[in-house]
C-alpha positions in Angstrom: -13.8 14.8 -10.2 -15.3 11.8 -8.6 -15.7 11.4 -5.0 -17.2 9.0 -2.6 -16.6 5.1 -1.9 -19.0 2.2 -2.6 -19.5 -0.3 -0.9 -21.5 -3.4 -2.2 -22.9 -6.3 0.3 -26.0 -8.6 0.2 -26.6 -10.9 3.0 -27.8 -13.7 0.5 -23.9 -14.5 -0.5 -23.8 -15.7 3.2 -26.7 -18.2 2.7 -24.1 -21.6 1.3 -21.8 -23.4 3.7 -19.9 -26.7 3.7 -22.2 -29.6 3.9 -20.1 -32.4 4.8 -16.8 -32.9 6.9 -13.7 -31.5 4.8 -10.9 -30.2 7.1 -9.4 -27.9 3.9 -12.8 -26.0 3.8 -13.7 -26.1 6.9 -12.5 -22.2 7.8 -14.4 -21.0 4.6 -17.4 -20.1 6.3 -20.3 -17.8 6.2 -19.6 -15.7 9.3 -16.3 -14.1 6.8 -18.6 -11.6 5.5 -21.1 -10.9 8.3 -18.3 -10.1 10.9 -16.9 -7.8 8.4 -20.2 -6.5 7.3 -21.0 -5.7 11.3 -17.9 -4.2 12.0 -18.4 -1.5 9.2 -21.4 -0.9 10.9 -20.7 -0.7 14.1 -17.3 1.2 12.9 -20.1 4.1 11.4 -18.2 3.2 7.8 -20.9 1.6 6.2 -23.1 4.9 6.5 -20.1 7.1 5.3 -20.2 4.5 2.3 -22.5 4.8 -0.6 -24.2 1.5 -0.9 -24.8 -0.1 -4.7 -27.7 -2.6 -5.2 -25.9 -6.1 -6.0 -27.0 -7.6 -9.2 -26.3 -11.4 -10.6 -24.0 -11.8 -13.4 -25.3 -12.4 -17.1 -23.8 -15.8 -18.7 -22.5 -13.8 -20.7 -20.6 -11.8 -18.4 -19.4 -15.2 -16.7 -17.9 -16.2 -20.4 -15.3 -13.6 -20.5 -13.2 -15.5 -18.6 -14.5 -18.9 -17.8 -15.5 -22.1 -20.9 -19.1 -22.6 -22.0 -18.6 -26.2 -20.5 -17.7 -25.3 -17.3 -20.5 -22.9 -16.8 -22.9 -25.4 -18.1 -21.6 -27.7 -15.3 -21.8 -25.1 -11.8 -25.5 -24.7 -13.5 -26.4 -27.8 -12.8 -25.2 -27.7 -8.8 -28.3 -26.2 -7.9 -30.3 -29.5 -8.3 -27.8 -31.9 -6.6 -28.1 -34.0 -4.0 -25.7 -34.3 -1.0 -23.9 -37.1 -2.6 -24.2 -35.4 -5.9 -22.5 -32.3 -4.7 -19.6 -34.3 -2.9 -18.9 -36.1 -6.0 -18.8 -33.2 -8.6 -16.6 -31.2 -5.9 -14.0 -34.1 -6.0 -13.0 -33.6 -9.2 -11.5 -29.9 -7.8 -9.2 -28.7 -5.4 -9.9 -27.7 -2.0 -13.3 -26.6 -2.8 -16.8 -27.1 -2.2 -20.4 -26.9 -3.5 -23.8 -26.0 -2.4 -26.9 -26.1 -3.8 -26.7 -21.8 -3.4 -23.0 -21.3 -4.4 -23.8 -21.2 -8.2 -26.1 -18.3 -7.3 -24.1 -16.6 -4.5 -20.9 -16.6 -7.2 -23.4 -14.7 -9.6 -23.8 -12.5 -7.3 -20.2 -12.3 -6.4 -19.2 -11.4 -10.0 -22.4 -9.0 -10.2 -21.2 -7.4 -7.2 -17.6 -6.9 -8.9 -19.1 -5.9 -12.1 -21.5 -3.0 -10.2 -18.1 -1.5 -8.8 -16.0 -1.4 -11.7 -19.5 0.5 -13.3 -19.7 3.2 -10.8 -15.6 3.7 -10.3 -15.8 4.2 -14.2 -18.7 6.4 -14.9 -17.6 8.5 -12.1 -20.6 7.8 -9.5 -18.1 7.0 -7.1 -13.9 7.1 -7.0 -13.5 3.9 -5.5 -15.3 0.8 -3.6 -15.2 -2.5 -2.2 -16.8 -5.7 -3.1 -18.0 -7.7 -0.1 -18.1 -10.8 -1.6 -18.4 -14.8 -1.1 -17.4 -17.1 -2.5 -14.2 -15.8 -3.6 -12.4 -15.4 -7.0 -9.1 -15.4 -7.5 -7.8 -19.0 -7.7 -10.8 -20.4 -10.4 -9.7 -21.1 -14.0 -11.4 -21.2 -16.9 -12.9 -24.5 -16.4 -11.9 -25.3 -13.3 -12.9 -24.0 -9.5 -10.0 -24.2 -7.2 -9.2 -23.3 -3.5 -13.2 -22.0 -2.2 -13.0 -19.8 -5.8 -16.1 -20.7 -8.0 -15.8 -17.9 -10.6 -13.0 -15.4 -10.7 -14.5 -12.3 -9.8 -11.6 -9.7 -10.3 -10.5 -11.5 -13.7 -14.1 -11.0 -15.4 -14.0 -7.4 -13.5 -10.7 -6.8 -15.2 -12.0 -7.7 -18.7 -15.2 -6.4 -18.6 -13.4 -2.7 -17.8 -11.4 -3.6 -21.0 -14.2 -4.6 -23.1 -16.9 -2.1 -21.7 -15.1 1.2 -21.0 -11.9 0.2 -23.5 -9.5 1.1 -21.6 -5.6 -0.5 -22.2 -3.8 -0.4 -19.0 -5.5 -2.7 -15.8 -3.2 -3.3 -12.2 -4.2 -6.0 -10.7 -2.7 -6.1 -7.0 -3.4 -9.6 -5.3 -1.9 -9.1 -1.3 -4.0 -12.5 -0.7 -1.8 -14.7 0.9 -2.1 -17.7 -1.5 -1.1 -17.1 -5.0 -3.9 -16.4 -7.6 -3.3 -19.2 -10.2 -6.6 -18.8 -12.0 -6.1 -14.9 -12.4 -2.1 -15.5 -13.7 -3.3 -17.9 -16.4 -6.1 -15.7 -17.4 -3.5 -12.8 -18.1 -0.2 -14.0 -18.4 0.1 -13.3 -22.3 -2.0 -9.9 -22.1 0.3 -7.0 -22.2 -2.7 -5.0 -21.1 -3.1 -6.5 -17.5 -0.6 -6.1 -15.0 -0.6 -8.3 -12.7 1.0 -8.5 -9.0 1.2 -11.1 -6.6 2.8 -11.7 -3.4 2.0 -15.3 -1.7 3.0 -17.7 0.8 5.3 -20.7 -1.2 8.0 -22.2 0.9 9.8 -23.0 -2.1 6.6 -24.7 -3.6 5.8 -26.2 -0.7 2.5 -24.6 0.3 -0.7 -24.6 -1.9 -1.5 -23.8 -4.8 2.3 -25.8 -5.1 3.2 -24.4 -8.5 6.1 -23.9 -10.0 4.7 -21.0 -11.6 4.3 -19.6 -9.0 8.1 -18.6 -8.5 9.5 -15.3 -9.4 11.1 -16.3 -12.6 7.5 -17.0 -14.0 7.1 -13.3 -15.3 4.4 -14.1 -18.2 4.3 -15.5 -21.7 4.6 -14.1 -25.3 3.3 -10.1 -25.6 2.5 -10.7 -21.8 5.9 -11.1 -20.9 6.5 -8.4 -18.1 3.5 -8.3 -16.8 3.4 -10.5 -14.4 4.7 -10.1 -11.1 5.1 -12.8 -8.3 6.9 -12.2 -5.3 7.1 -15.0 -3.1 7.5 -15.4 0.9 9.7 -18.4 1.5 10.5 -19.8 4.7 14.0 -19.1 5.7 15.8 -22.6 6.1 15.3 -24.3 9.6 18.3 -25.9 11.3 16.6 -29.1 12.1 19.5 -30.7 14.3 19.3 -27.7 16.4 15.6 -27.3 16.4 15.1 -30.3 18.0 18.0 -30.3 20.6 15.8 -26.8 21.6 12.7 -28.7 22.0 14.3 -31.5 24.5 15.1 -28.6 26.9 12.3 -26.6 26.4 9.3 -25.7 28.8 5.8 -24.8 27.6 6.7 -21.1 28.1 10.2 -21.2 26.2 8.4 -23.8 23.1 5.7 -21.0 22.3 8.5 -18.5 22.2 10.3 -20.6 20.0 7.1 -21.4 17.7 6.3 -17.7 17.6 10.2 -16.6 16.7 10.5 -19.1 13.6 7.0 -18.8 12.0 6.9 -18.2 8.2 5.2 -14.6 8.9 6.2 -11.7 7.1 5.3 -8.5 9.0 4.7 -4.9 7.9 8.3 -3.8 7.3 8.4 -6.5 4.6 4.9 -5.4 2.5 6.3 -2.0 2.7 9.6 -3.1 1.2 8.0 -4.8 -1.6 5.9 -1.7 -2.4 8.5 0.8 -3.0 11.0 -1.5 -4.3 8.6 -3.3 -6.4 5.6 -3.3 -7.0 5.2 0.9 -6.6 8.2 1.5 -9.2 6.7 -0.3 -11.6 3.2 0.5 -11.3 4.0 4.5 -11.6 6.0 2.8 -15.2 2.8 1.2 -15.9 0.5 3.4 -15.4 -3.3 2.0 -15.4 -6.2 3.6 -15.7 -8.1 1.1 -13.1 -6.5 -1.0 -10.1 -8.4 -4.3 -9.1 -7.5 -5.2 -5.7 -8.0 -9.5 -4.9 -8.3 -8.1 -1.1 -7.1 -11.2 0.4 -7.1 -10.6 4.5 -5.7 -14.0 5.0 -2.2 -12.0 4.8 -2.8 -10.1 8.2 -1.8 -11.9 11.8 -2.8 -14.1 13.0 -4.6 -16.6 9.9 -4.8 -19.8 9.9 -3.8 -19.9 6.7 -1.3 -17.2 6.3 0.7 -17.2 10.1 2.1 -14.0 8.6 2.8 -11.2 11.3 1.6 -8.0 9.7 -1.5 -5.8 12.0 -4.4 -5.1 9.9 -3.4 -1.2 10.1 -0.6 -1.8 7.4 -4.1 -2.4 4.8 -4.8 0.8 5.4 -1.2 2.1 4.3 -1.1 -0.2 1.2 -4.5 0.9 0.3 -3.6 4.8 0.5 -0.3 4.3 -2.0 -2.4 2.8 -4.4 -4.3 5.4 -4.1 -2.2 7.9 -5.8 -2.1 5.7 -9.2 -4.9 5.6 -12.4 -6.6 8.8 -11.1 -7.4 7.0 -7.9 -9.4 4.8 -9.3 -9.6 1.8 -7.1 -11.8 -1.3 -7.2 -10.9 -4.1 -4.0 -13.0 -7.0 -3.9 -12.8 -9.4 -1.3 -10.9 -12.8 -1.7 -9.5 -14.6 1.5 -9.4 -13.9 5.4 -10.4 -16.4 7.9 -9.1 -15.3 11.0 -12.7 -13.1 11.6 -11.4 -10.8 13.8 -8.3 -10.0 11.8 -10.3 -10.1 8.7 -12.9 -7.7 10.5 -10.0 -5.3 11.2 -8.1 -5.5 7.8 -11.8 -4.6 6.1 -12.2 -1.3 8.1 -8.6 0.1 7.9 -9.2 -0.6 4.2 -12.2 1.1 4.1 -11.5 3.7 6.1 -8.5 4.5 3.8 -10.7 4.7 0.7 -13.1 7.5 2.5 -10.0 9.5 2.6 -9.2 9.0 6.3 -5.5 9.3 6.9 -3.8 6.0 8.1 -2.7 5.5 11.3 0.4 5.7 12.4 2.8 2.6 12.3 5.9 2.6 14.9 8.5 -0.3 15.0 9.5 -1.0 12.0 12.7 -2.2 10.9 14.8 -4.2 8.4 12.7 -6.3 6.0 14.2 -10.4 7.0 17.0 -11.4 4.9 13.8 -14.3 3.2 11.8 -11.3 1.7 15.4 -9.4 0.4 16.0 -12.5 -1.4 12.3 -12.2 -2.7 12.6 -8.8 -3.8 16.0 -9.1 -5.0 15.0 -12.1 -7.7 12.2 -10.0 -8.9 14.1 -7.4 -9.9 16.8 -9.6 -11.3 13.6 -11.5 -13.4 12.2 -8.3 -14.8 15.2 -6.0 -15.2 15.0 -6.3 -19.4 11.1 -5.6 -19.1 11.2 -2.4 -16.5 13.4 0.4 -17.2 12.6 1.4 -13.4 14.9 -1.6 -12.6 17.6 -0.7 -15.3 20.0 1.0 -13.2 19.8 -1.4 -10.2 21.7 -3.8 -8.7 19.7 -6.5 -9.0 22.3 -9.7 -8.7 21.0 -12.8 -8.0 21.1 -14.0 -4.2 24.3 -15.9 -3.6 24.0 -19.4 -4.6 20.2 -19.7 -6.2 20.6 -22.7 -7.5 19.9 -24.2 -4.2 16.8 -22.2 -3.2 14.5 -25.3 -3.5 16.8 -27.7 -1.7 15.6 -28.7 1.9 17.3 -30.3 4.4 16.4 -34.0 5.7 15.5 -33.0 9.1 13.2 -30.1 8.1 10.1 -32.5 7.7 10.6 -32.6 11.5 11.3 -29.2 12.5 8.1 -28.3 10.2 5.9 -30.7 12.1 6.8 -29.0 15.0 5.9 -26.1 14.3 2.7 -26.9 13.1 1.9 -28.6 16.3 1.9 -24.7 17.8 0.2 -23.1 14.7 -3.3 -23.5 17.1 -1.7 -21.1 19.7 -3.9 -17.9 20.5 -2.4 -15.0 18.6 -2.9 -11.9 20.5 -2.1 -8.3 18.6 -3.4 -4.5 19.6 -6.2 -3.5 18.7 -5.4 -0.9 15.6 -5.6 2.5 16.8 -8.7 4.9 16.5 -7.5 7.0 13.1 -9.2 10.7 12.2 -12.5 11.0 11.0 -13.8 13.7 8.5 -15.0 16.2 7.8 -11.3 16.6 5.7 -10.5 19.7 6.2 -7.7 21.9 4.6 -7.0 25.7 6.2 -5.0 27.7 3.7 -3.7 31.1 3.9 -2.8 33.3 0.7 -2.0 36.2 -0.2 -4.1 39.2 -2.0 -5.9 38.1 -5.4 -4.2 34.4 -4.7 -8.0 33.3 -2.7 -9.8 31.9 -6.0 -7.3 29.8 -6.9 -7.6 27.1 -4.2 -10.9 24.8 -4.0 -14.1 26.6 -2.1 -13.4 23.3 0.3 -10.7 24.8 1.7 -10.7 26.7 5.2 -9.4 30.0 4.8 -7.2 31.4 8.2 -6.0 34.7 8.8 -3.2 35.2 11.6 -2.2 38.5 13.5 1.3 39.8 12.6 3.5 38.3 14.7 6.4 41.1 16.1 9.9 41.0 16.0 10.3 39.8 19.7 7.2 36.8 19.3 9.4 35.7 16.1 12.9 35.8 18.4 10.7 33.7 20.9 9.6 31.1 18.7 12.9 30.7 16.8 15.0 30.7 20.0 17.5 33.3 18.7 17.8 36.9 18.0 15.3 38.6 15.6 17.5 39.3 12.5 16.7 42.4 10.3 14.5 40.8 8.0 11.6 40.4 10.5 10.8 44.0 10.2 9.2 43.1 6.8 5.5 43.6 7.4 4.4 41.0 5.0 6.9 38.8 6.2 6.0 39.3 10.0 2.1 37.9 8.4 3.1 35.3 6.8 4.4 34.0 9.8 1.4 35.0 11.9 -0.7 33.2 9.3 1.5 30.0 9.5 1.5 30.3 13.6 -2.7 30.2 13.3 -2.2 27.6 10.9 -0.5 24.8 13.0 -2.8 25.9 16.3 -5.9 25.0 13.7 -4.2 21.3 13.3 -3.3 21.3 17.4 -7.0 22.0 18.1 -7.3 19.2 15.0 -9.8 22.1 13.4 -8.2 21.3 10.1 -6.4 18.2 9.5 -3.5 19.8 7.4 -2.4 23.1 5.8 -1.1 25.3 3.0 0.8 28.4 3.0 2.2 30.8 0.0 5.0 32.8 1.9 7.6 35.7 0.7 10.5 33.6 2.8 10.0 30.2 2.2 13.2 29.3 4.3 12.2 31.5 7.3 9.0 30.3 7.3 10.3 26.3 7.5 12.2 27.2 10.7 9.3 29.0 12.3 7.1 26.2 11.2 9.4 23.4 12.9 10.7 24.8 16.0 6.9 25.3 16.6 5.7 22.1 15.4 8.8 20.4 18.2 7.4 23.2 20.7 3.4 22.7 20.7 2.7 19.6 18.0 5.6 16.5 18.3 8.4 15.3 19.3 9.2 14.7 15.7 9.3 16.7 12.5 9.8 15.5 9.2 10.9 18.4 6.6 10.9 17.7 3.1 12.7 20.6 1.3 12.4 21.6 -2.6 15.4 24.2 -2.6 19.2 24.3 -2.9 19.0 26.2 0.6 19.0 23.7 3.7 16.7 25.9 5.9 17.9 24.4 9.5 20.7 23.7 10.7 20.5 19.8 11.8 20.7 18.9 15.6 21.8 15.0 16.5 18.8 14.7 18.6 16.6 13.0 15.7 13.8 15.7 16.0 14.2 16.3 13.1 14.6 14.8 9.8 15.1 16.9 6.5 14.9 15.2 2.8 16.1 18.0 0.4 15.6 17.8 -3.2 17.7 19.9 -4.8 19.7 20.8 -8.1 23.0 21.7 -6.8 25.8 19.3 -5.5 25.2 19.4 -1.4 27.8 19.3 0.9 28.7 16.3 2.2 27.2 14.9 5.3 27.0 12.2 7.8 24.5 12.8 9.6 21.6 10.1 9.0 18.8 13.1 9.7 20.0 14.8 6.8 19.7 13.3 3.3 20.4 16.0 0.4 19.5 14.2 -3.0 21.0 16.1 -6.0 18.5 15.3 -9.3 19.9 17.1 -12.4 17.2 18.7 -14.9 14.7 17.1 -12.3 11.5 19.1 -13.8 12.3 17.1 -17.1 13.2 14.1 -15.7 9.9 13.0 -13.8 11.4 9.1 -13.3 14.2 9.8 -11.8 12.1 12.4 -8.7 9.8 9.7 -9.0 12.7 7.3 -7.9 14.1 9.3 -5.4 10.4 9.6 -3.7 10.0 5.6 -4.0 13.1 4.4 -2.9 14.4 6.7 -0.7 11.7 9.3 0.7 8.9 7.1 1.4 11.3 4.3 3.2 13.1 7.2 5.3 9.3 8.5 6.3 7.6 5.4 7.4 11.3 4.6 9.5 11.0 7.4 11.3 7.4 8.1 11.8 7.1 11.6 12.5 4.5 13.1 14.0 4.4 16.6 11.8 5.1 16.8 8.2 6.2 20.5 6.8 6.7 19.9 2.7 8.6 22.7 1.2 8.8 23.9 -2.0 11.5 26.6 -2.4 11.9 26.5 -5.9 9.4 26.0 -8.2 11.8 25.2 -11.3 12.9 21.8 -9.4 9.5 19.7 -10.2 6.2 20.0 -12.3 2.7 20.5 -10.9 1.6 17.0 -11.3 4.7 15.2 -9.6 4.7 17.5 -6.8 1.1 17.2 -6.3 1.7 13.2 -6.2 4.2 13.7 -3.6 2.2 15.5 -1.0 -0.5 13.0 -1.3 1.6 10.2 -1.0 2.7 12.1 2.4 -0.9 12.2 3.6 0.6 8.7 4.7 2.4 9.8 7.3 1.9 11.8 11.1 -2.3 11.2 10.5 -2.3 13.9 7.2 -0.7 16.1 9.3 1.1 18.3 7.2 2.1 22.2 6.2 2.8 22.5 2.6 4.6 26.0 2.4 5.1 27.5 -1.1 7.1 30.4 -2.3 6.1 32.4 -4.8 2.3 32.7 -6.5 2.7 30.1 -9.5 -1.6 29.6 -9.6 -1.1 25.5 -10.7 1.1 24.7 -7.8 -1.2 26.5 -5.1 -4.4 24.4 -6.7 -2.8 21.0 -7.0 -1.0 21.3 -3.2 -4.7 22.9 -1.8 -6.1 19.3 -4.0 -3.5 17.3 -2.9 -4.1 18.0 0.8 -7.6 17.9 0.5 -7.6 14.0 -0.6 -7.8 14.4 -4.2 -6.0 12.5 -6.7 -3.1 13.6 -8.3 -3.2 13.8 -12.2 -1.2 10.6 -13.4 2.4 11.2 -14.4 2.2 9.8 -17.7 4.4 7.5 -19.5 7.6 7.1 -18.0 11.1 7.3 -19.5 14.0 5.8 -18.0 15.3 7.5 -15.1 18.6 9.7 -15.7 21.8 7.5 -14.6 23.3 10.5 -12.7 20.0 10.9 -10.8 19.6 7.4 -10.1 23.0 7.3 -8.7 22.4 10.1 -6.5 19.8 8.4 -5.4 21.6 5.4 -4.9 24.3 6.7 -3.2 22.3 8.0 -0.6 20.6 4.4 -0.1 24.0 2.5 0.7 24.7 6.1 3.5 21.9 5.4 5.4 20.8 1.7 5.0 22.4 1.0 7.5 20.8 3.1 10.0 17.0 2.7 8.4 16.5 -0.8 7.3 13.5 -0.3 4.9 16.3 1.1 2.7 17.5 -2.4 1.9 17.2 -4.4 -0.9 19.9 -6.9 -0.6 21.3 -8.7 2.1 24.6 -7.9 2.9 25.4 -6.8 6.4 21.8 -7.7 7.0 21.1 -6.2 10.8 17.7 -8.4 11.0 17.2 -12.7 10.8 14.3 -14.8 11.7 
């Protein structure tokens, strides 16, 4: 399987700048790639990378998505003068030209090109373009907002035309929407495309109409296309500005700060399991193109969206675990250069296989991005059958989204007149480095059937008294068993290897899967965390479930549970749930993943009690996708010596990517309402749960 992450840079796409005084273009600047270029560097990325020669793009290659004419016209750029170049630009929107841009946007779309090559033919498993000028607003015979050529949309095609394959996600988290790459696909049922932008109801640029979430494609293509868009939530102008008479300099920033249009990181989560995640697992591609726009992250001139550049790193890492993990981002927007800077590395740093940091805080998505979320799955219910079952009713009164009121202009104008305020955010936290490393303990005639990557530990027995001491009660009879008393001396060695951070994570094949979950926690509370998250494959709840929030357990199982109200205890009954691959799939989207990233533990123990419960490949796909969480820290423990699930866990943990899950049926409607069920329990009580706004605990 492929392994290793490209990265593609050449200084010469810094060599073009603006020329003359335009106060649109003005942040479009050169420095964009060599800050981010320097902080791979001086991050020690760069050298973990493996670099690809950039190449220009054929005219040929340019065609695919762009008009004979308007290639014909950028050609001639080159031999401008000043006055030439200022007149040819006018005729385009919030762009510019140089007489280098025409090369450097060869270049760009070479660079994109060179990716998509070495992600297909295996040299690598992923990459990142470093590229300039950007891509993703350009048209077929027009350039729009910095975008010369559309770098991702002749990526996209050439992987179609090139490699044949049928199924392309395109994931564009730039904060602008990417008009050029929406026309280019919006009647190809082939290309999937996603899109969450800044719109205000139309009111910010591009300013389309089409933009909306109702715009969901054309003919064949209709489906596949996804835009989700952030909308400010309505200002009450009167009593904006009856704030502003009384306000000091202190209380007016706090006021500016509190009613910015930013979205933060508990909304892009939201829209990823409730959205776009659900629907890409339907889908299923066999490449993802990411339009890397940075200008989403804090503190952008552009964007004024409240989300730290670690959260790149999480998105980054669940795409991951889709089309093989084969990932292409190239770069589009980002002109805050520190943020940008940031954003790049985390992303990075997530495609080498480091585990993402860990993100506290998070909480409700705002009642604005619910409304989001909640038209788009109202827009594309008939297309998805992930969205069949759900409630996806329109947000009371939509027929008044794009109404403003009078005095908004004024409140608006306000606010801009505090948009120049220093932004100050932490500094993302230092995440693990490699080498990755996986210990594993088996038993006899089990050792060949892991990867030679894996770090074998052996444990001394533990005795019947060191058992009673690390479980806090009584030893019971059981722990007499010899191979029992190993195992648990093999899992004790285990989870010092992850204390001393020898090994990053581990697996475990164990005679008594339940004993060995209890051991495994009260350990993990004594010597690792303060928290434990247990995610249980079993109709057996292993531990009995203290108040005190230390720990969580998620169990999967296929008989009814007994009813609980406890909101550290979520028992999800999925019927014929080996068969019925959507509806665990469901369960691990909307309800797992959310639950996780709410309550941020700091150990991981993934149980699998009962192998019957789930296939290979989806339970390999759910212990990557925990590799978000707790830094990788995790124990997978496994019961029984079924060969397939030991060698997909032992991959899983190790970083590779899970097999795909094929195409997806609908979900069954008793699962789904399990599922659902659970969701309206605890929404209350974790907020990234919600996907409507009733009794909405969060407002701007």
């Amino acid at each position: 399987m492929a392994s290793g992450t490209a990265l593609l840079y050449d200084e010469e796409m810094t060599r073009y700048k603006l020329l003359w005084v335009d106060p649109a273009c003005k942040i479009e600047v050169p420095e964009r790639l060599t800050v981010s270029w320097e902080a791979l560097h001086n991050a020690g990325l760069s050298g973990r990378c493996i670099p690809l020669p950039v190449r220009q793009a054929t005219e040929e290659e340019i065609l695919l998505a762009h008009s004979q004419e308007y290639l014909e016209a950028v050609k001639k750029t080159p031999d401008m003068s000043l006055e030439e170049l200022m007149t040819f630009t006018q005729q385009y929107g919030d762009v510019y030209f140089h007489p280098n841009i025409y090369h450097c946007a060869k270049l760009a779309v070479g660079a994109s090109l060179q990716l998509v090559d070495a992600v297909m033919t295996g040299k690598v498993r992923n990459g990142l373009a470093l590229v300039r000028p950007p891509g993703h607003h350009s048209q077929r015979s027009e350039a729009s907002g910095f975008c010369v050529f559309n770098n991702v949309a002749i990526a996209a095609l050439y992987a179609k035309k090139h490699f044949k394959i049928q199924r392309v996600l395109i994931v564009d988290w730039d904060i602008h929407h990417g008009q050029g790459l929406q026309y280019c696909f919006e009647e190809d049922p082939q290309v999937l495309y996603f899109s969450w932008h800044r719109y205000e109801h139309q009111r910010f640029w591009p300013n389309l109409r089409e933009s909306d979430f109702d715009s969901v494609g054309k003919g064949m293509g209709a489906g596949f296309n996804i835009n989700l868009p952030w909308n400010k939530a309505r200002l009450m102008a009167p009593y904006f500005r009856g704030l502003l008479e009384h306000c000091d300099q202190k209380c007016l920033t706090w006021l500016l700060a509190s009613l910015q249009v930013g979205m933060d990181s508990s909304d892009y989560l939201s829209v990823f399991f409730h959205v776009l995640l659900p629907v890409a697992y339907e889908f299923n591609p066999e490449l993802i193109l990411v339009s890397a726009g940075f200008d989403s992250a804090v503190g952008d001139p552009e964007g004024h969206m409240c989300a730290t550049p670690e959260i790149f790193g999480h998105l980054t890492h669940l795409l991951m675990s889709l089309a093989g993990g084969r990932l292409c981002a190239v770069l589009e927007g980002g002109y805050n250069l520190t943020s940008l800077a940031q954003s790049v590395c985390q992303t990075v740093q997530t495609l080498l296989g480091d585990p993402p940091s860990r993100i506290s805080g998070l909480s409700s998505p705002c009642e604005s991005a619910l409304e989001s979320i909640q038209s788009v799955r109202a827009a594309h219910q008939q297309y998805w059958v992930c969205f069949k079952n759900a409630d996806v009713s329109l947000w009371p009164d939509p027929g008044t989204k794009c109404s403003r009121l009078e005095g908004d202009t004024q409140a608006e104008e306000a606010l801009k007149e505090g948009e120049m305020r220093e932004i100050v955010w932490p500094e993302p936290p230092s995440r693990l480095a490699p080498p990755i490393r996986t210990g594993v303990t088996l038993p006899a005639g089990l050792e060949d059937d892991v990867l030679t990557s894996c770090f074998r530990v052996t444990g001394i027995p533990l005795t019947p008294n060191q058992v009673a001491k690390e479980l806090w009660h009584p030893a019971v009879p059981e722990l007499k068993d010899e191979k029992v008393l190993q195992s648990l001396g093999d899992i004790l060695s285990l989870l010092k290897e992850i204390e001393k951070k020898e090994v990053r994570n581990g697996l475990a094949v164990v005679p008594n899967v339940s004993l060995a979950a209890t051991f495994g926690v009260q350990h993990a509370l004594t010597s690792l965390t303060d928290r434990v998250l247990l995610v249980f494959l079993g109709n057996e709840a292993p531990v009995e479930l203290q108040e005190d929030g230390r720990v969580m357990l998620i169990q999967l199982c296929s008989t009814e549970p007994v009813e609980t109200k406890s909101k550290f205890y979520v028992p999800i009954c999925l019927k014929k749930s080996s068969s019925d691959v959507a509806g665990f799939l469901h369960a691990v989207l909307s309800l797992l993943l959310p639950l996780a990233y709410g309550y941020d533990p700091g150990m991981i123990l993934a149980v699998m009690a009962d192998c019957s419960l789930v296939g290979a490949v989806a339970w390999a796909q759910l212990i990557g996708l925990l590799q978000s969480f707790a830094q990788g820290h995790t124990l997978a423990l496994i019961q029984g010596a079924e060969k397939e699930i030991i060698r997909v866990t032992a991959a899983s943990l190790l970083g590779e990517p899970a097999s795909t899950l094929g195409p997806l049926g609908p979900p069954l409607s008793e699962n789904v309402k399990a599922v659902e069920k659970e969701r309206q329990r605890l929404q209350t009580h974790w907020g990234l749960l919600q996907t409507t706004g009733e009794d909405h605990p969060r407002t701007r």
